[in-house]
C-alpha positions as CSV (number, residue, x, y, z in Angstrom):
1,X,15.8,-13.2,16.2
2,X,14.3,-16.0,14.4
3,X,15.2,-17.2,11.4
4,X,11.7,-16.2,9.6
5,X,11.6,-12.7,11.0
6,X,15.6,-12.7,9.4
7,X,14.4,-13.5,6.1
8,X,11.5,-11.0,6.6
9,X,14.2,-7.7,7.6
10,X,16.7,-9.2,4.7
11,X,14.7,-8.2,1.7
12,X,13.5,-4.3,2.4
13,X,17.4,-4.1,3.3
14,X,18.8,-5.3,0.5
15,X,16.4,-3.4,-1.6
16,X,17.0,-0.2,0.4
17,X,21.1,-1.1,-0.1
18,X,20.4,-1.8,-4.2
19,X,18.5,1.3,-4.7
20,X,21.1,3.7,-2.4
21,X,24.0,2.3,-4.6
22,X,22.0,3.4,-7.6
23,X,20.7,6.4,-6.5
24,X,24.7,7.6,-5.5
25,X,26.0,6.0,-8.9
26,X,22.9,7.5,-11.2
27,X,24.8,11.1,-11.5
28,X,28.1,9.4,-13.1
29,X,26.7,7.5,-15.9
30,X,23.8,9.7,-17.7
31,X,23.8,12.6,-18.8
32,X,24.2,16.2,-17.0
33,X,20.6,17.1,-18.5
34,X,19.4,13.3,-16.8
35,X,20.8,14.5,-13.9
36,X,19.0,17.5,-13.6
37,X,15.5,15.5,-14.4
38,X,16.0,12.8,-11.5
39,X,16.8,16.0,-9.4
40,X,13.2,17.7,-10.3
41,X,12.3,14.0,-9.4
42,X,13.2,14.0,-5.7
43,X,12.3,18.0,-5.6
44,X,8.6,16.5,-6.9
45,X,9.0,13.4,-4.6
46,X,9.2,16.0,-1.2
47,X,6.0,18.4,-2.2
48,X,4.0,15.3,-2.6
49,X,5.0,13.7,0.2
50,X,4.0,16.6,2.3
51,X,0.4,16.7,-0.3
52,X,-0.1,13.2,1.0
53,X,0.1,14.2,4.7
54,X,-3.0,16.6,4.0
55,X,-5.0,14.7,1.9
56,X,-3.9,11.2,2.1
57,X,-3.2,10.5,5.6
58,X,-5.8,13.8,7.5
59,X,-8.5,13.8,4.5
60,X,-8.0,17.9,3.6
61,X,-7.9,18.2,0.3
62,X,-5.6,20.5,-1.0
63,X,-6.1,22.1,-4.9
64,X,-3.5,25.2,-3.3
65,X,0.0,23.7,-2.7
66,X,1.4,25.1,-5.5
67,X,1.0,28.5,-3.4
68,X,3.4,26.9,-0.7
69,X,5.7,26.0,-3.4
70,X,5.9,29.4,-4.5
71,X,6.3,30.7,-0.9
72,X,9.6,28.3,-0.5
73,X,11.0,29.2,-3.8
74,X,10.8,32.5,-3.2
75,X,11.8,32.5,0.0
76,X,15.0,30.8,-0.8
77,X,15.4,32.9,-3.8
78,X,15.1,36.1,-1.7
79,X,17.7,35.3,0.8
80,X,19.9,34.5,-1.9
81,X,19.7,37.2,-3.7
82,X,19.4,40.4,-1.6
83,X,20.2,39.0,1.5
84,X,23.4,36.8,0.5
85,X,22.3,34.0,2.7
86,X,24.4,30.5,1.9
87,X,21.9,28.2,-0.5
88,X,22.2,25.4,2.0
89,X,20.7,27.4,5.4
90,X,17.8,28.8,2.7
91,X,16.1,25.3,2.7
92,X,14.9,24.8,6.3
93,X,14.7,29.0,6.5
94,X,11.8,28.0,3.9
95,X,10.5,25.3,5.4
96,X,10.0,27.0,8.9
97,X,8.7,29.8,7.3
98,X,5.8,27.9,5.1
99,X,5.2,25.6,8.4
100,X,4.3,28.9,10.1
101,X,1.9,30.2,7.2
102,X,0.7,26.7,6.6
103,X,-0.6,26.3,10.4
104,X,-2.0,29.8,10.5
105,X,-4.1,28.5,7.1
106,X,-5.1,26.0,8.3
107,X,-6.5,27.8,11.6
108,X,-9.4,29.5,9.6
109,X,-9.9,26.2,7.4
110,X,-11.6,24.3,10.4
111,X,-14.2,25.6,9.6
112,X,-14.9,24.2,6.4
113,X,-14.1,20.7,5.0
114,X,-14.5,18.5,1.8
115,X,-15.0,20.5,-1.4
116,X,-15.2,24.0,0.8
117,X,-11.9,23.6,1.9
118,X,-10.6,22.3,-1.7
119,X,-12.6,26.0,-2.8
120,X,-10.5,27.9,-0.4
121,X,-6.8,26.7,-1.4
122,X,-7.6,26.7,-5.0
123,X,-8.0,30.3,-4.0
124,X,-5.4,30.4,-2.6
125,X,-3.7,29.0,-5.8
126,X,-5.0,31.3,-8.0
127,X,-4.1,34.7,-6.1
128,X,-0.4,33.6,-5.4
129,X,0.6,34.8,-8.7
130,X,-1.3,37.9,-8.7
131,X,-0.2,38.9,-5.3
132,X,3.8,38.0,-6.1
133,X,3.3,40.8,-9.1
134,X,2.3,43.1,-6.4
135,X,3.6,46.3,-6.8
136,X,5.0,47.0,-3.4
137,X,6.3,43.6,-3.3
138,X,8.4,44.5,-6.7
139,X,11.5,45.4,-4.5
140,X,11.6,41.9,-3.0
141,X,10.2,39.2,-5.6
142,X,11.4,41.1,-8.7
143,X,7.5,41.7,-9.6
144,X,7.2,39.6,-13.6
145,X,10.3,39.3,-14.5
146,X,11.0,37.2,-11.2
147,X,14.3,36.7,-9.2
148,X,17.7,34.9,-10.8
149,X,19.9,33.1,-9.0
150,X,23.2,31.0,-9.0
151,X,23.7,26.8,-9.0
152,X,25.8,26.2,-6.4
153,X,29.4,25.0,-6.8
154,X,30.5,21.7,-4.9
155,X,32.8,21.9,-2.2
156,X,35.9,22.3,-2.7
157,X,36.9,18.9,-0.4
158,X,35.6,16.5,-3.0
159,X,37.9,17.6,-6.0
160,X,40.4,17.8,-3.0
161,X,39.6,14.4,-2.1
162,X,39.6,13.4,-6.4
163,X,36.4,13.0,-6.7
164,X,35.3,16.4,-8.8
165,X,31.8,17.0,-8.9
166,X,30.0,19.5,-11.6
167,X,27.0,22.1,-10.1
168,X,24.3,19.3,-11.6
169,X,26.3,16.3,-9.2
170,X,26.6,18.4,-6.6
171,X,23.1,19.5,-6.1
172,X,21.8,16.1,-7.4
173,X,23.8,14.5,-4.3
174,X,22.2,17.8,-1.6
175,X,18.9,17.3,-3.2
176,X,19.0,13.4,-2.6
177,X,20.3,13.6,0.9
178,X,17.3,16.6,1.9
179,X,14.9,13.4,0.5
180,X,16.2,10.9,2.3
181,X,16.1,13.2,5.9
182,X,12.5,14.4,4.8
183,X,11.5,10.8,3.8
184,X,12.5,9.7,6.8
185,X,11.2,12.5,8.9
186,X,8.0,11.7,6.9
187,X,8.0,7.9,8.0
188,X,8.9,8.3,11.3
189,X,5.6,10.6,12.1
190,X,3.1,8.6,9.7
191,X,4.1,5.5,11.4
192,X,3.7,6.9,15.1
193,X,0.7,8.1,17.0
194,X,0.4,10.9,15.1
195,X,-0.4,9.1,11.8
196,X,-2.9,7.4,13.8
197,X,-4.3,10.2,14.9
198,X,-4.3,11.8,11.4
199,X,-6.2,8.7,9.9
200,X,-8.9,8.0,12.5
201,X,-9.5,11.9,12.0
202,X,-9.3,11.2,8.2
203,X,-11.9,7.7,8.8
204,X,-14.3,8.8,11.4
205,X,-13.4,12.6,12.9
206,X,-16.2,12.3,15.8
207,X,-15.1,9.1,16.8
208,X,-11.6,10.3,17.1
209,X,-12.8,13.1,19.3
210,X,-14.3,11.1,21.7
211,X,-11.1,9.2,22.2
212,X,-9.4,12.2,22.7
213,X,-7.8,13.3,19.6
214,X,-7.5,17.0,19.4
215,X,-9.1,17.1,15.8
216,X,-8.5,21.1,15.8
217,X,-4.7,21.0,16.8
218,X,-3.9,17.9,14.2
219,X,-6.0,19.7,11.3
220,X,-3.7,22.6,11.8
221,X,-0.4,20.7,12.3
222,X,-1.3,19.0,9.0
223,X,-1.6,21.5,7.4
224,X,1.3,23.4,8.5
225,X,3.7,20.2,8.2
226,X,2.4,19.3,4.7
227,X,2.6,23.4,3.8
228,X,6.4,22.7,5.2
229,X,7.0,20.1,3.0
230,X,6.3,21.8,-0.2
231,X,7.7,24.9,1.0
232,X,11.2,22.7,1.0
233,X,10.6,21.9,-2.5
234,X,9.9,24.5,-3.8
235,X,13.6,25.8,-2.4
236,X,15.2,23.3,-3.5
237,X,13.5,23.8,-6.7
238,X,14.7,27.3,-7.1
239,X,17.7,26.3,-6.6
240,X,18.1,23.5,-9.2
241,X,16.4,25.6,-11.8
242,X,18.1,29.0,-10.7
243,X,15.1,31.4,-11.2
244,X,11.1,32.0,-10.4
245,X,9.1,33.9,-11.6
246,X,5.4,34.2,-10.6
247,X,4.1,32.6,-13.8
248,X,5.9,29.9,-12.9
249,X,3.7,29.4,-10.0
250,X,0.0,29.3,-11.4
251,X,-2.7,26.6,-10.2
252,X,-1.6,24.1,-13.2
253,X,1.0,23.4,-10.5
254,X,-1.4,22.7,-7.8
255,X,-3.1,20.8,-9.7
256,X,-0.5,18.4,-10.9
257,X,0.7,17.7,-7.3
258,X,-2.8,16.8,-6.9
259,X,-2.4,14.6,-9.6
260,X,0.8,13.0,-8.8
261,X,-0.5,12.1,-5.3
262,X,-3.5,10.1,-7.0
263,X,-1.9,8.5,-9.3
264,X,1.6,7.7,-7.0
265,X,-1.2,6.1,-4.0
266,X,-2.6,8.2,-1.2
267,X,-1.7,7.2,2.3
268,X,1.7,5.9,0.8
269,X,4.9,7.1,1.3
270,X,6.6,5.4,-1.4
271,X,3.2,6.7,-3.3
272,X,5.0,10.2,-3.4
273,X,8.1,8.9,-5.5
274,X,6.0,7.1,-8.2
275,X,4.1,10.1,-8.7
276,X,7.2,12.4,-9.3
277,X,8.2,10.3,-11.2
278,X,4.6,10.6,-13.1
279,X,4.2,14.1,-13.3
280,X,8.1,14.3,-14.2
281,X,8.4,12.1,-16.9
282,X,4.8,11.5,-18.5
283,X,4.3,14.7,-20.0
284,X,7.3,14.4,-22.2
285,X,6.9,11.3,-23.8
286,X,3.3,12.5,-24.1
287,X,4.8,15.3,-26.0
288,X,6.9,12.9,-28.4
289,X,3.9,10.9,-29.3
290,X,2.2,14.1,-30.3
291,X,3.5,17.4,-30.6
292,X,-0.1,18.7,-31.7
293,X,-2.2,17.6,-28.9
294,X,0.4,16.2,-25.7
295,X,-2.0,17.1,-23.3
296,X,-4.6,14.9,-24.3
297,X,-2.1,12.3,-24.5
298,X,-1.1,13.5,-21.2
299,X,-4.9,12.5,-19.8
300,X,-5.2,9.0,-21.6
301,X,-2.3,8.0,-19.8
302,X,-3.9,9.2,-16.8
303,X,-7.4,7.8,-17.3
304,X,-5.0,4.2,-17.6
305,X,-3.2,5.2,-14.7
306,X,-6.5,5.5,-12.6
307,X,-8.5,2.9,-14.3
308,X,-5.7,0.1,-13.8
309,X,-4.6,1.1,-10.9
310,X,-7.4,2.2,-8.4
311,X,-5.3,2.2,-5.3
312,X,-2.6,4.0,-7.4
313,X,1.3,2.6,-8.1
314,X,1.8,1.8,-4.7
315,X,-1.0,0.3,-4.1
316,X,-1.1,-1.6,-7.5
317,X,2.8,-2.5,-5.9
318,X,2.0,-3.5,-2.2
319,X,-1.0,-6.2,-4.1
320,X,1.8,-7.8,-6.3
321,X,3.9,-8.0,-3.7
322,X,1.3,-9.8,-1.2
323,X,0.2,-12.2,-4.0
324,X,4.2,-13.0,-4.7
325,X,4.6,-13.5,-0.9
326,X,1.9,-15.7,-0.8
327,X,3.3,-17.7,-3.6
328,X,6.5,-18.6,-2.0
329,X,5.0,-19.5,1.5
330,X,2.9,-21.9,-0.4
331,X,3.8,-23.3,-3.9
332,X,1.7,-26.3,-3.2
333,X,-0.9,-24.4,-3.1
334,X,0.1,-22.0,-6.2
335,X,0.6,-25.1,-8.6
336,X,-3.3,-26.4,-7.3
337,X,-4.7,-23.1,-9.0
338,X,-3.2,-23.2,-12.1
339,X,-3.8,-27.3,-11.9
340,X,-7.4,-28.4,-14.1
């Protein structure tokens, strides 16, 4: 290996290796309430992640996901609570079941694209709450007053091994390792021929066709993987806040993973952690600046979001990062521009 490709592999390394360290550490030196924010972080991170499959990387746009969210929460929630099924075996239980639900959706949705298809999943947005107050549903989803369920303990081999670890740790540390496999899941399928294949049907569908792509088969498996996705977080998110309830679930949620996927970069994988970390964080200092109106505080920060950042914070990042590259390779050339 040469010595420029060396230097190339050595700095998404050593920031993959800073970040890991301070990602494990993060749990030990804030606060238990901190803890339980960064894990609603990496929760967020997963559902828009698989938003970004859908609309990002295939062009379907989604105002429904929320609905998917619910399915997983409730799904996890469910086997926990009547069915005594371990917390851990819940999350891909929920996953596999919203990838199923997801690709049947998506079977009908073919048919219609653009705005129609954003019609029919804010739809299906809408109705999830209605349809998880369903009377003969009552029995299983606890109808309004919703399902509640226990935080996990940690094993007991870590206070065996010294290293005790409260039910905020614990699922802090399970919720960052189910990012990191679905991350990596995630970049392993954008980055093959099946990303291809998802963005030449996103750029120019008839095209695609005549190359061969099966546009019908990858619609679908979008939309079943990216329904997946979300239907992971939103176990994982039942789990970390220990109840749902069908109010919890109304299309505000859709529409903020919507939001988060804008404003993080679509097409980006990285894009989905920035907007978690939006949609997570945003609203609440929106609500210190003003406890009258924190939603319109909420949409200026927005509006700057959008109107500084086009591309979104990955793609406002990846632009930096070219222009410092560029920079080093050629200072000569750095100190002519800002010479008179």
């Amino acid at each position: 290996m040469s010595i420029a490709a060396r230097k190339t592999w050595s700095v998404p390394v050593l920031v993959l290796a800073v970040l890991g360290l301070a990602a494990i550490s993060l749990p030990f030196v804030v606060s238990s309430y901190r803890t339980f924010q960064c894990t609603l972080v990496m929760i967020y991170a997963i559902a828009l992640l698989g938003l970004n499959i859908l609309t990002g990387y295939s062009g379907q746009i989604s105002l429904g996901h929320g609905a998917f969210y619910a399915m997983g929460a409730y799904c996890t929630a469910i086997l926990m609570d009547k069915l005594g099924v371990p917390y851990w075996a819940t999350v891909p239980l929920a996953g596999a079941f919203c990838l199923v639900v997801g690709f049947l959706f998506g079977l009908p949705a073919l048919r219609l694209e653009g705005l129609y298809l954003a019609l029919a999943t804010f739809a299906l947005g809408v109705a999830m709450p209605q349809l998880l107050k369903y009377k003969a549903l009552e029995g299983w989803t606890g109808g309004v007053q919703g399902i509640v369920i226990l935080k996990p303990e940690a094993p007991a081999f870590f206070a065996n091994a010294g290293l005790p670890l409260d039910p905020d740790q614990w699922l802090y540390f399970f919720t960052l390792v189910s990012t990191a496999v679905m991350f990596i899941l995630g970049w392993n399928l954008l980055r093959g021929r099946v990303g291809r294949a998802l963005v030449a049907i996103r750029d120019q569908h008839i095209a695609a066709e005549a190359m061969g792509v099966n546009n019908a088969l990858y619609k679908s498996a979008a939309f079943g993987v990216s329904a997946m996705y979300t239907g992971v977080a939103g176990a994982l998110g039942a789990i970390a806040v220990q109840f749902v309830a069908p109010d919890s679930f109304t299309i505000f949620l859709s529409i903020m993973l919507l939001v988060g996927v804008v404003i993080g970069g679509l097409a980006s994988i990285s894009g989905a952690l920035y907007g978690a970390l939006f949609i997570q964080f945003v609203p609440n200092i929106a609500d210190e600046l003003s406890k009258a109106a924190p939603w319109a505080i909420f949409g200026v920060f927005m509006i700057v979001f959008v109107y500084l950042m086009p591309t979104g914070v990955a793609g406002a990042a990846r632009v930096l990062l070219a222009r410092a590259g560029k920079k080093r390779e050629n200072p000569a050339a750095s100190l002519n521009e800002h010479t008179p």
